[in-house]
VOPAGU-2260 file (C-alpha; in pm, 1 decimal, decimal comma):
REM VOPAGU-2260
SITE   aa  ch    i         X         Y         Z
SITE  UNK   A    0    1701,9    1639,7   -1184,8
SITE  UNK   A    1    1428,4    1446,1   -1360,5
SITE  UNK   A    2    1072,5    1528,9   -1292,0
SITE  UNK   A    3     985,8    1211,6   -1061,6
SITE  UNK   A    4     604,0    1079,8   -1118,0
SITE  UNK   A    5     703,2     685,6   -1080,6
SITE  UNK   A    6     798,9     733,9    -741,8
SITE  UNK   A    7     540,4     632,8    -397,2
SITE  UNK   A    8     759,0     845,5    -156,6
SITE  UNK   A    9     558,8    1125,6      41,0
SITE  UNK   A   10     608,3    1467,1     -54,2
SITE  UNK   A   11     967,0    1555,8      72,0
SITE  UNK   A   12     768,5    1852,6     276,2
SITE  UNK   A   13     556,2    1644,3     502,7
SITE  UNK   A   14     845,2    1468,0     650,4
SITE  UNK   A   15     839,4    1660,2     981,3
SITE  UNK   A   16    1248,6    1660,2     992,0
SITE  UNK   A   17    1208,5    1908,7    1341,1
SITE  UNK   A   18     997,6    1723,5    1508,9
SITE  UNK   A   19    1215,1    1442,2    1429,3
SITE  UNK   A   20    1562,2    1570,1    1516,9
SITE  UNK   A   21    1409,3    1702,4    1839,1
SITE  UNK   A   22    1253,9    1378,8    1924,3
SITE  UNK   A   23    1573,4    1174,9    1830,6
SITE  UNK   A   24    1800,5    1389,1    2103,5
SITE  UNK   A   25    1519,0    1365,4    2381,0
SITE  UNK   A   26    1553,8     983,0    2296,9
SITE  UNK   A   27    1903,5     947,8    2316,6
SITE  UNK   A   28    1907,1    1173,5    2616,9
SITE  UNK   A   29    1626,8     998,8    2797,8
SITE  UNK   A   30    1677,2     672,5    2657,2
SITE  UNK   A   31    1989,4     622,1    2491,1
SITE  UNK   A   32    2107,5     272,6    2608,1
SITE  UNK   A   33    1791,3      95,9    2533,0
SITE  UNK   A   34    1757,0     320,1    2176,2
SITE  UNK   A   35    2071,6     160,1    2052,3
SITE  UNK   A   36    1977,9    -197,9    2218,0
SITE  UNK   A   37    1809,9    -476,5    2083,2
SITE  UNK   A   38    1474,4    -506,4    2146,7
SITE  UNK   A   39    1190,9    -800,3    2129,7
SITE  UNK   A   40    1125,9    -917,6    1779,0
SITE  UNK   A   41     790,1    -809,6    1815,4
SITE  UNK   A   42     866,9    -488,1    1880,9
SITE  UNK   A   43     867,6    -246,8    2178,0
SITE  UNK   A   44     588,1    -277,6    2379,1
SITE  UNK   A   45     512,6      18,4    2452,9
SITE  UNK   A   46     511,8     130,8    2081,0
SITE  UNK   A   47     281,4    -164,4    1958,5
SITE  UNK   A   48      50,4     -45,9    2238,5
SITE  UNK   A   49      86,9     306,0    2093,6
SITE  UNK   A   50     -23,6     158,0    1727,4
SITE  UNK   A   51    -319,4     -77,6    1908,3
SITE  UNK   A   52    -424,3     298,3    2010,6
SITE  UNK   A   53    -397,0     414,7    1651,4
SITE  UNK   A   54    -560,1     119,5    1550,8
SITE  UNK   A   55    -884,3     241,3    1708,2
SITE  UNK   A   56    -925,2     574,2    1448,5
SITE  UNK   A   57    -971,4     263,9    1204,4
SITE  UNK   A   58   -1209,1      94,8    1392,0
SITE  UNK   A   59    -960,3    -167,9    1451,8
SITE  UNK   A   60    -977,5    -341,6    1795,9
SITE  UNK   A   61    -630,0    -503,0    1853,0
SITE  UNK   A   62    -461,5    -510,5    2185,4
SITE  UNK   A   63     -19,3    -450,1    2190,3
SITE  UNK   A   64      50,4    -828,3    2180,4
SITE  UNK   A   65    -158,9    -876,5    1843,2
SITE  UNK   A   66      78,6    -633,8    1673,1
SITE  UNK   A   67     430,4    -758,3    1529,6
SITE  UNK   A   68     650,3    -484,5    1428,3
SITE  UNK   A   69     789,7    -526,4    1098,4
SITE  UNK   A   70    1093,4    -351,0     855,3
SITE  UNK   A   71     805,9    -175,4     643,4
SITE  UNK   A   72     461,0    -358,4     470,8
SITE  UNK   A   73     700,4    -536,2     209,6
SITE  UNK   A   74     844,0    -737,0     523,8
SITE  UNK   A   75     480,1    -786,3     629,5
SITE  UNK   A   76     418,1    -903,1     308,2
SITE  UNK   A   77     695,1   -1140,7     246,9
SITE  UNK   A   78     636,1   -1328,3     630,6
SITE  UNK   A   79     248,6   -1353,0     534,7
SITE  UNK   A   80     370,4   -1532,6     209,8
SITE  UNK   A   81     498,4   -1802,3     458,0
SITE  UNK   A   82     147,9   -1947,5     481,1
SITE  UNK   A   83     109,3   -1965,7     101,5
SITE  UNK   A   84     118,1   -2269,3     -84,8
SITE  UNK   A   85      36,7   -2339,9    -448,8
SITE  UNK   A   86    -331,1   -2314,6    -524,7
SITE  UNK   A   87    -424,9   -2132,6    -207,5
SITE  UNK   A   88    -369,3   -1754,1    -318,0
SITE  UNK   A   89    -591,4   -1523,6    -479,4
SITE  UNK   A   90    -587,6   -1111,2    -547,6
SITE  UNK   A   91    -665,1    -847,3    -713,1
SITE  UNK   A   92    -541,2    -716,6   -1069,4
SITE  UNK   A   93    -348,0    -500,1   -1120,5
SITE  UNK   A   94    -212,9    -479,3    -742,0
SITE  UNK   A   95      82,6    -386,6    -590,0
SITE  UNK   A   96     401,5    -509,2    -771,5
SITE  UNK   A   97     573,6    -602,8    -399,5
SITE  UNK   A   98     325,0    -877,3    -369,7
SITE  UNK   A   99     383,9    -997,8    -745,4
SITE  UNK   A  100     773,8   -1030,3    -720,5
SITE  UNK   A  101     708,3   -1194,6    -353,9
SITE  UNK   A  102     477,0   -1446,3    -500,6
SITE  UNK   A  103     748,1   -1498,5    -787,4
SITE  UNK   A  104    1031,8   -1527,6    -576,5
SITE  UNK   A  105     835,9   -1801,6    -373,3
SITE  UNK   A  106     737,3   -1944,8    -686,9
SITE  UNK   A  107     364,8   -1943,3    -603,8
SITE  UNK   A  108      94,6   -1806,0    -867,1
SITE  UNK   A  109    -233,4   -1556,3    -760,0
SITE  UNK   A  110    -578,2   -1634,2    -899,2
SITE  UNK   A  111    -595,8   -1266,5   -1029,1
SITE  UNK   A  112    -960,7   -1088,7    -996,8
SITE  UNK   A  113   -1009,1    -800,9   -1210,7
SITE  UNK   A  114   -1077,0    -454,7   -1032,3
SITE  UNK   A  115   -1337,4    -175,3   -1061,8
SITE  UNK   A  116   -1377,0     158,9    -971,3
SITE  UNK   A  117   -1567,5      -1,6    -640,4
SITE  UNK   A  118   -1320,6    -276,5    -553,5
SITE  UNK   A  119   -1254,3    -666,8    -661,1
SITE  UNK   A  120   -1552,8    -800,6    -907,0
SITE  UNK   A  121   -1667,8   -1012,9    -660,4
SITE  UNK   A  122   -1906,3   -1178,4    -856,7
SITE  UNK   A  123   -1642,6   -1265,7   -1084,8
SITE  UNK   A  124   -1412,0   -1418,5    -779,0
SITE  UNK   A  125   -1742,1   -1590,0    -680,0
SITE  UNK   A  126   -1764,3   -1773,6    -962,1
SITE  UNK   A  127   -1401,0   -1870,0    -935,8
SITE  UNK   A  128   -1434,0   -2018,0    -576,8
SITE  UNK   A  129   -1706,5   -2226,0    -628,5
SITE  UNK   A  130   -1517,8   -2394,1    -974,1
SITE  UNK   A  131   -1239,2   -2444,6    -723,1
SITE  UNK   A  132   -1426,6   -2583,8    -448,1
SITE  UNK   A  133   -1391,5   -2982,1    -566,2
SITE  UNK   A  134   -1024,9   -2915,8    -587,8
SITE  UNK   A  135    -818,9   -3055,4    -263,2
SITE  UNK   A  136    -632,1   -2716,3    -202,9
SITE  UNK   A  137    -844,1   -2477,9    -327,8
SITE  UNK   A  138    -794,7   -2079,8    -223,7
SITE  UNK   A  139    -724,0   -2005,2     125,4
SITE  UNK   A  140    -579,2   -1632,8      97,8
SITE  UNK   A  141    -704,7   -1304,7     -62,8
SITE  UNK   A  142    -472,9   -1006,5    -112,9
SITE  UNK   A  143    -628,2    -709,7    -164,1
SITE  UNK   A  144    -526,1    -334,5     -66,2
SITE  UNK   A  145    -924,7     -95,9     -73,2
SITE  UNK   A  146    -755,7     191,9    -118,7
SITE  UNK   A  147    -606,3     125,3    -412,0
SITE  UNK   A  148    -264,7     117,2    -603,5
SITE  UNK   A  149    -143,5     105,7    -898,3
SITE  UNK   A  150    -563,2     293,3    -964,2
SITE  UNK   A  151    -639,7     511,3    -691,6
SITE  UNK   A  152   -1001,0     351,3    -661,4
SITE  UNK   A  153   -1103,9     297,0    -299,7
SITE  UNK   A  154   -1313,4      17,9    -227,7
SITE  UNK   A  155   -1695,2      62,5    -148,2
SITE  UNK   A  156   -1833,6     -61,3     211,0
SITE  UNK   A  157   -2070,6    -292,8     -22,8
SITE  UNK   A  158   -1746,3    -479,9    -179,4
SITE  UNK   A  159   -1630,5    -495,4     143,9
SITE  UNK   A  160   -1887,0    -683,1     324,4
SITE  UNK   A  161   -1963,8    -901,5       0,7
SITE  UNK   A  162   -1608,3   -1008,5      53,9
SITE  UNK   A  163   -1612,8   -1057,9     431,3
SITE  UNK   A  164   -1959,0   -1280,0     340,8
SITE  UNK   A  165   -1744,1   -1484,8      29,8
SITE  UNK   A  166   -1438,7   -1540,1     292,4
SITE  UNK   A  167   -1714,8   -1677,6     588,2
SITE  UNK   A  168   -1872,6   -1902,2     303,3
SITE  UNK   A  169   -1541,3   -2049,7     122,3
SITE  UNK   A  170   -1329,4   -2029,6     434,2
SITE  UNK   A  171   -1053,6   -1806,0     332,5
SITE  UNK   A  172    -835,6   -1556,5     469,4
SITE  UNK   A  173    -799,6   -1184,4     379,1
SITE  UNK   A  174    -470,0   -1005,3     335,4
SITE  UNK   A  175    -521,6    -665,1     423,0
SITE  UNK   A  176    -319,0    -398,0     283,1
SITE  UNK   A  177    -448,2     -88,8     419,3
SITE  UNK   A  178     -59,5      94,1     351,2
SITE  UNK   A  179    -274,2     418,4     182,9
SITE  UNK   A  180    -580,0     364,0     406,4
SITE  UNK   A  181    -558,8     722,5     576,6
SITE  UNK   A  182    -534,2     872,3     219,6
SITE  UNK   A  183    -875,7     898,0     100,8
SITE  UNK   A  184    -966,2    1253,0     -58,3
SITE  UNK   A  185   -1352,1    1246,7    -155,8
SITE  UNK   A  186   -1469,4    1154,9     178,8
SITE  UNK   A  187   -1325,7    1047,3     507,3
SITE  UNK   A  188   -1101,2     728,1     545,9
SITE  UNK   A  189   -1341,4     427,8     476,4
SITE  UNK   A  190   -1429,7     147,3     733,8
SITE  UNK   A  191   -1106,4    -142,2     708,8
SITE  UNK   A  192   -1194,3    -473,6     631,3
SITE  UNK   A  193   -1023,2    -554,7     968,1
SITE  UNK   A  194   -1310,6    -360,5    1201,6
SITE  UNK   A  195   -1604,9    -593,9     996,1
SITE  UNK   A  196   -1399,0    -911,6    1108,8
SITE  UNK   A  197   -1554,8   -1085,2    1371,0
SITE  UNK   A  198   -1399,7   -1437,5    1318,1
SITE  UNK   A  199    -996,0   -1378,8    1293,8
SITE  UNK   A  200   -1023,9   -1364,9     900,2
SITE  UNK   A  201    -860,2   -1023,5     809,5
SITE  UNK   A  202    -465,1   -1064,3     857,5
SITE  UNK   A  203    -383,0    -653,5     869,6
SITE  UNK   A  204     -55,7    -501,7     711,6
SITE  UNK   A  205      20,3    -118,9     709,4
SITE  UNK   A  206     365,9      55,7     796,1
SITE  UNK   A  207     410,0     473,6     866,1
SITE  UNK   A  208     610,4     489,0     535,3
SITE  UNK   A  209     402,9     689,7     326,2
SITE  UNK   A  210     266,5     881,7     655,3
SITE  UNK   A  211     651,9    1004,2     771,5
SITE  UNK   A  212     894,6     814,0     510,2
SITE  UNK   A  213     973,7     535,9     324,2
SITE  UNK   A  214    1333,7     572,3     530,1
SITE  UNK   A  215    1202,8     510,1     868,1
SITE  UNK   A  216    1069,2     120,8     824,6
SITE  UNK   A  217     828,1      70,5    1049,8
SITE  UNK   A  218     549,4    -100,6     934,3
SITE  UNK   A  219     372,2    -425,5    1085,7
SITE  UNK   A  220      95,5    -687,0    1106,2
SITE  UNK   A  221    -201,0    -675,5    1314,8
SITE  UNK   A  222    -392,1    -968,9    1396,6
SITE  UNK   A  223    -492,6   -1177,4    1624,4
SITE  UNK   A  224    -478,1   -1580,8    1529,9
SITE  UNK   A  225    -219,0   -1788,9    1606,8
SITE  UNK   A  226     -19,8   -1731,2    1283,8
SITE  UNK   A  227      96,8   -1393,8    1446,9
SITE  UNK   A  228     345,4   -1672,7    1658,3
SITE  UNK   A  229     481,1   -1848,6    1284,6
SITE  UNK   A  230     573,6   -1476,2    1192,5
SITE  UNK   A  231     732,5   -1377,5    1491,6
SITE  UNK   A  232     920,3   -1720,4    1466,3
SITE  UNK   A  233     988,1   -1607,3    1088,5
SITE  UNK   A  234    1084,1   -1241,2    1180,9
SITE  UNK   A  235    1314,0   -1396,6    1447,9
SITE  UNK   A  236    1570,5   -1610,1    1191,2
SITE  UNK   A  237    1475,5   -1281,7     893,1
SITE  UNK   A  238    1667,4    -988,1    1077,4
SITE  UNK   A  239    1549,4   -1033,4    1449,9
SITE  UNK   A  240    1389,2    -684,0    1486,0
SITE  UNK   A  241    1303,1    -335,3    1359,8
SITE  UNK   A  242    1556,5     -72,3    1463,4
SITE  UNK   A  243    1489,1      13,6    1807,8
SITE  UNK   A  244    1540,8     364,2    1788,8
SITE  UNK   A  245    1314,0     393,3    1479,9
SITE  UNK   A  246    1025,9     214,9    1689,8
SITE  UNK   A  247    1127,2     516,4    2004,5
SITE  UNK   A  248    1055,0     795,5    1695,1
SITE  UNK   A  249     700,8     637,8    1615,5
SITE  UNK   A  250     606,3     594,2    1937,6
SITE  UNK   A  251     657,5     953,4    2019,6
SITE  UNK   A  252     534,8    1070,9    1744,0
SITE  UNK   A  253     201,3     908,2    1802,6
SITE  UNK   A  254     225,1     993,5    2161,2
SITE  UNK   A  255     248,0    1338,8    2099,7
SITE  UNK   A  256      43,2    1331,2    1831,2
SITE  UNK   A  257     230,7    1482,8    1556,2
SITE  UNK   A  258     103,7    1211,0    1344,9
SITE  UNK   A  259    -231,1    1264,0    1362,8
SITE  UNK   A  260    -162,0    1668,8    1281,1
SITE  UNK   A  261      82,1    1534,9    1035,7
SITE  UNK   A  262    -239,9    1371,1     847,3
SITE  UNK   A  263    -444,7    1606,9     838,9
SITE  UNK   A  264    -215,5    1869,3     652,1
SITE  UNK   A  265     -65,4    1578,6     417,4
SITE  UNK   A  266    -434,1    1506,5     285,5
SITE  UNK   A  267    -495,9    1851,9     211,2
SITE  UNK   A  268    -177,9    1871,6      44,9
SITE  UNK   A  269    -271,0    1562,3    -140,3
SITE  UNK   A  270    -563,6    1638,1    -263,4
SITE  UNK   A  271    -446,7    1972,7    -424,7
SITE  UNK   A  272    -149,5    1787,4    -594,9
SITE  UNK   A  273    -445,0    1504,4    -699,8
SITE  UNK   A  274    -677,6    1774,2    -861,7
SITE  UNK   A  275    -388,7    1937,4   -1061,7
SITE  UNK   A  276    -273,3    1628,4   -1178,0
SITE  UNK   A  277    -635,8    1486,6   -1269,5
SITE  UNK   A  278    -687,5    1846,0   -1449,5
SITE  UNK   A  279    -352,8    1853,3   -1618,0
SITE  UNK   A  280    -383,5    1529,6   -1781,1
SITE  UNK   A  281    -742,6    1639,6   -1918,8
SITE  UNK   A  282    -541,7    1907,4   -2039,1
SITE  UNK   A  283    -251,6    1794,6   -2214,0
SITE  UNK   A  284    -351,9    1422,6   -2295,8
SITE  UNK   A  285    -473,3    1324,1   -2623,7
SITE  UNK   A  286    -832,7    1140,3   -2566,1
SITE  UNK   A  287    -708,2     820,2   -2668,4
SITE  UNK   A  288    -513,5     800,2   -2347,8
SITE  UNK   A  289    -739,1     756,7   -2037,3
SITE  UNK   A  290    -654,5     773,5   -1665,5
SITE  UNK   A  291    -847,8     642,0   -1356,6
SITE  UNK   A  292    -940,7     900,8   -1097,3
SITE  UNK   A  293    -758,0     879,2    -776,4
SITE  UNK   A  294   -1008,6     903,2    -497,0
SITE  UNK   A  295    -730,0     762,3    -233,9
SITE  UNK   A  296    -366,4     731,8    -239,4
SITE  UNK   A  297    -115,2     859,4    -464,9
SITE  UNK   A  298    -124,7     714,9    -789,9
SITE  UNK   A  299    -346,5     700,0   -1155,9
SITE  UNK   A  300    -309,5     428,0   -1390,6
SITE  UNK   A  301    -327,8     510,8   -1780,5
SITE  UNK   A  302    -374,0     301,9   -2077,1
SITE  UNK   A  303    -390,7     412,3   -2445,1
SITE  UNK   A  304    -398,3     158,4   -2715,0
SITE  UNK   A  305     -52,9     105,2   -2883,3
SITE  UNK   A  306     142,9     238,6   -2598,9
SITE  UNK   A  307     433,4     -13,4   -2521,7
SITE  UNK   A  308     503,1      97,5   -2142,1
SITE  UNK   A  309     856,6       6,5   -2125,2
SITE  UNK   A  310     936,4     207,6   -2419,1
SITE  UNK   A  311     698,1     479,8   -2251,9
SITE  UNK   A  312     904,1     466,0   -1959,4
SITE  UNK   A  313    1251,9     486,8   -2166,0
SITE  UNK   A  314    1133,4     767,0   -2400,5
SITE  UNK   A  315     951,9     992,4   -2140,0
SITE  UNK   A  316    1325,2     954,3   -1886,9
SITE  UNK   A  317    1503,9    1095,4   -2183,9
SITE  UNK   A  318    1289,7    1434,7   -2187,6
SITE  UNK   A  319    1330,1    1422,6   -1815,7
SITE  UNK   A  320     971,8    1237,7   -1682,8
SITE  UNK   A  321    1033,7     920,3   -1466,3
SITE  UNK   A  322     715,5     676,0   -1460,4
SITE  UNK   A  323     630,3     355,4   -1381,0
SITE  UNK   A  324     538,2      78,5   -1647,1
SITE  UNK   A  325     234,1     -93,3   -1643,0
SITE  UNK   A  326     344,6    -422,5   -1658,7
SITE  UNK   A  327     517,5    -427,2   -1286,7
SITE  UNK   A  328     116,4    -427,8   -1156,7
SITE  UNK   A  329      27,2    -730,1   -1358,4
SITE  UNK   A  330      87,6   -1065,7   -1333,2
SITE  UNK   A  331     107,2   -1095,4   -1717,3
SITE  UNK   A  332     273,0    -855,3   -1914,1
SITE  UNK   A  333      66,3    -850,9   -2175,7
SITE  UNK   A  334    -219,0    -747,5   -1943,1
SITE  UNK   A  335     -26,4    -423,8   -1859,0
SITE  UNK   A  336     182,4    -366,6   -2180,6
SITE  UNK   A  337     -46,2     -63,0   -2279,6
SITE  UNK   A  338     -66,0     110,2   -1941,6
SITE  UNK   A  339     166,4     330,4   -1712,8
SITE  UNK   A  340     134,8     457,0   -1365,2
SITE  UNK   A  341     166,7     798,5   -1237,9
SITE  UNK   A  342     239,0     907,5    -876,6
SITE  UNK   A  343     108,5    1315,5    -737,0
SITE  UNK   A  344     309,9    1211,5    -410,9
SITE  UNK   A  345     664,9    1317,2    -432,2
SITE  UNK   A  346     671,2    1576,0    -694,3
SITE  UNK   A  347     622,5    1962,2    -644,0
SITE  UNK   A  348     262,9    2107,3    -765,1
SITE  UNK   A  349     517,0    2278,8   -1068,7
SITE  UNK   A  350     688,9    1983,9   -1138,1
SITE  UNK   A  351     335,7    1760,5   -1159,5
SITE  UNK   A  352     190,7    2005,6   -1400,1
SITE  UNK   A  353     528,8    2045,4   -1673,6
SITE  UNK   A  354     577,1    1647,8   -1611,4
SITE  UNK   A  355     209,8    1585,5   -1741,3
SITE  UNK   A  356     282,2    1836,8   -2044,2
SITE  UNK   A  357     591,2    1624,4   -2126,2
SITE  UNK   A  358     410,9    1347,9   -2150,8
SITE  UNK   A  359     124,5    1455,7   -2312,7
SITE  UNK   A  360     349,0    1603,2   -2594,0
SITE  UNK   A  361     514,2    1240,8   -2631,0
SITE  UNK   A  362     207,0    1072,9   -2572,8
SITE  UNK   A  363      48,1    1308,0   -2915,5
SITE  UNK   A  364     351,9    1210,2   -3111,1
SITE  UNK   A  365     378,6     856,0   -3085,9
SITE  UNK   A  366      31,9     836,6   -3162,5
């Protein structure tokens, strides 16, 4: 088995497989019929109540009827896209490679804004907005996920409410992708963009994927505008619903409050598996080859002059290292030809550490 440091899958241990299996027979036992049923397209009621409750720990005020249920963020992402149009669509760079290939399959393009270690350069989108001001369709969405990936940077409280002022001023809307929110490992989770919105401006997207697994797809959209109604409508003609008996497990889960336990350990674990990666890659990378420290979520993005990722990716899968090119995280491949991402999530602390080595030792001799 290859040593897997592409992948965004939680750790295989987190997933709390006997909580699960004892939830799923009280479910079927209890509530069998309606488990296997269909269900509204917005999702049990009940369980979007459940998630307006869970809401609150990130200072998000939404009530059960401003949440839509969807098959994981990417769906959130894709039925957002519906209100895109050419021109009107900004976001970060790099960002999340789901959002490029929606964009591309909808044949829209992103005003990309270059990121820091303390969120979007601002001043740079700024500058942007007001040259695009005279123009009849100029941007009316901004895509942007604070806790970061492909980086691992987590966006400052300053960034955020320069943003929230620069949306209020140019009348835009803000895309929220908060999927590694409650994976922060410096300092507590960080205010959302969503509890500093006063005015209906923050659309919110976040799914328990990377919380219990990527398997279970329940994600969804939080907001409280009247787009929430175009996406239902959307969701409706897509696939009609999430799986009703997934929804049950969630809603359990957060009733009981496994999740909540389930976060605490999983950011301890985390942030062990961060630090050895981090102090690995001091250790076996040559210095031409730097990596951004991940304060949040599971991921570093390295760039070394002369790498060509894709052949990074091919050469480093033959010695038995999977990793992610750069280029997915860009929307030109040139911009990410010299960089790679690597993932702490899914991979043992053993398998982090000889994985790093690997490439380190590849990394030396192609230099």
């Amino acid at each position: 088995m290859p040593i897997n440091l592409a992948s965004g899958s939680p750790d295989p241990r987190t997933v709390p497989l006997e909580d699960m299996g004892r939830l799923v027979d009280e479910i079927l036992v209890r509530r069998g019929r309606e488990a296997l049923d269909y269900s509204e397209t917005s999702g049990d009621s009940d369980v979007r109540g459940r998630i307006a409750q869970f809401l609150m720990e990130r200072g998000i005020k939404a009530e059960y009827d401003d949440v839509l249920l969807t098959n994981g963020a990417k769906e959130a992402i894709f039925l957002v896209s519906e209100l895109f149009s050419p021109n009107t669509v900004s976001s970060e760079e790099p960002t999340f490679q789901g959002f490029i290939s929606t964009l591309s399959y909808r044949g829209i393009r992103a005003y990309p804004i270059p990121w820091d270690e303390q969120g979007p350069m601002l001043h740079i989108m700024e500058r942007r907005l007001k040259a695009l001001k005279m123009w009849a369709d100029p941007v009316k969405y901004f895509y942007v996920i604070p806790v970061h990936n492909p980086t691992g940077w987590v966006m400052s409280l300053e960034r955020k409410k320069y943003l929230m002022e620069l949306a209020q001023d140019f009348d835009f809307k803000i895309v929220e992708d908060d999927i590694y929110g409650v994976f922060t490992y410096d300092s507590p989770p960080q205010s959302t963009l969503k509890s500093l919105d006063s005015e209906e401006r923050v659309i919110y997207i976040s799914s328990f994927s990377k919380i219990l697994s990527p398997g279970l797809r329940v994600g969804f959209i939080a907001y409280e505008g009247e787009e929430i109604e175009k996406f239902r409508r959307l969701k409706r003609e897509v696939n009609h619903q999430v799986s009703t008996l997934d929804q049950l497990i969630v809603g359990e889960m957060l009733k009981k409050g496994i999740i909540e336990q389930l976060l605490e350990s999983s950011r301890s674990l985390y942030r062990r598996k961060r630090d050895l990666m981090m102090q690995s890659i001091e250790e076996f990378f040559p210095s031409s080859v730097g990596c951004t420290f991940s304060r949040g979520g599971f991921f570093t993005l390295c760039r070394g002059e002369g790498i060509i990722s894709n052949a990074l990716v091919t050469e480093s899968a033959k010695r038995g290292v999977r990793v992610m090119p750069g280029e997915l995280f860009f929307y030109s491949e040139e911009s990410g030809r010299n960089s790679f991402r690597l993932s702490f999530s899914y991979s043992s602390e053993q398998e982090v550490k000889e994985g790093v080595k690997i490439l380190g030792q590849l990394l030396r001799e192609r230099r």
